[in-house]
VMD Tcl script that draws the C-alpha trace (Angstrom):
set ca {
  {25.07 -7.80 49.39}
  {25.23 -5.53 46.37}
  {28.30 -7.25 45.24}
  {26.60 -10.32 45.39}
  {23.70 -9.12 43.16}
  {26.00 -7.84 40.47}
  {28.03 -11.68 40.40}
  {24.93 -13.10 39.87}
  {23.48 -11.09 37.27}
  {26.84 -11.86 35.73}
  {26.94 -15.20 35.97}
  {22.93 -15.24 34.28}
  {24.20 -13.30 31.61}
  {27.11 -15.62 30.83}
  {24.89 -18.78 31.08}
  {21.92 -17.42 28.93}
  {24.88 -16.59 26.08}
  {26.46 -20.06 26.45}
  {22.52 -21.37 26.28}
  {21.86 -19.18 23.25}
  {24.66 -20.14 21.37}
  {24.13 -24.21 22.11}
  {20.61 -23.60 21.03}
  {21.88 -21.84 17.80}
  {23.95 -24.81 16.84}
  {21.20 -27.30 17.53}
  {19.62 -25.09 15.43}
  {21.97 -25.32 12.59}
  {22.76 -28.58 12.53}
  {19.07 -29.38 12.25}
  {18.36 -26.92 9.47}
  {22.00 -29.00 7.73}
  {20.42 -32.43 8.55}
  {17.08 -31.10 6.67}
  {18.58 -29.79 3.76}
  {20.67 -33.04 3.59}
  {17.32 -35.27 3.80}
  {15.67 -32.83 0.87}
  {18.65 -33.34 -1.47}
  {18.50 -37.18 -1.07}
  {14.61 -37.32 -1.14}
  {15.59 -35.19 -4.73}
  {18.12 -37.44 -6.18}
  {16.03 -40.23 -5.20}
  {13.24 -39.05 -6.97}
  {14.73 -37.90 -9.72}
  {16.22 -41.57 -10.15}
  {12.58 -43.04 -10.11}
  {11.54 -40.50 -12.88}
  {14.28 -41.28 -14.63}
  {15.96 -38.34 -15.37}
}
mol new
graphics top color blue
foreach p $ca { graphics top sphere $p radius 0.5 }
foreach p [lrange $ca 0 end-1] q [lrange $ca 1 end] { graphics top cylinder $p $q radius 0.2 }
display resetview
């Protein structure tokens, strides 16, 4: 029974580190994606102003 205990807190310690690492490359790709969409909404507007 103990033994059993200790597997399992394993296991939820090994699933909330895979979970916080998927959730920190969601995280990063969104911030990328962002950053992309700012430079282009930039360029663009800096093409309009004609600069």
């Amino acid at each position: 029974m103990l033994h059993q205990t200790a597997t399992t807190k394993k296991f939820k310690e090994s699933d909330y580190k895979v979970t916080h690492k998927r959730n920190l490359r969601l995280f990063s790709s969104q911030i990328f994606i962002n950053t992309t969409r700012l430079i282009k909404l930039r360029s663009r507007q800096s093409k309009i102003q004609g600069t």
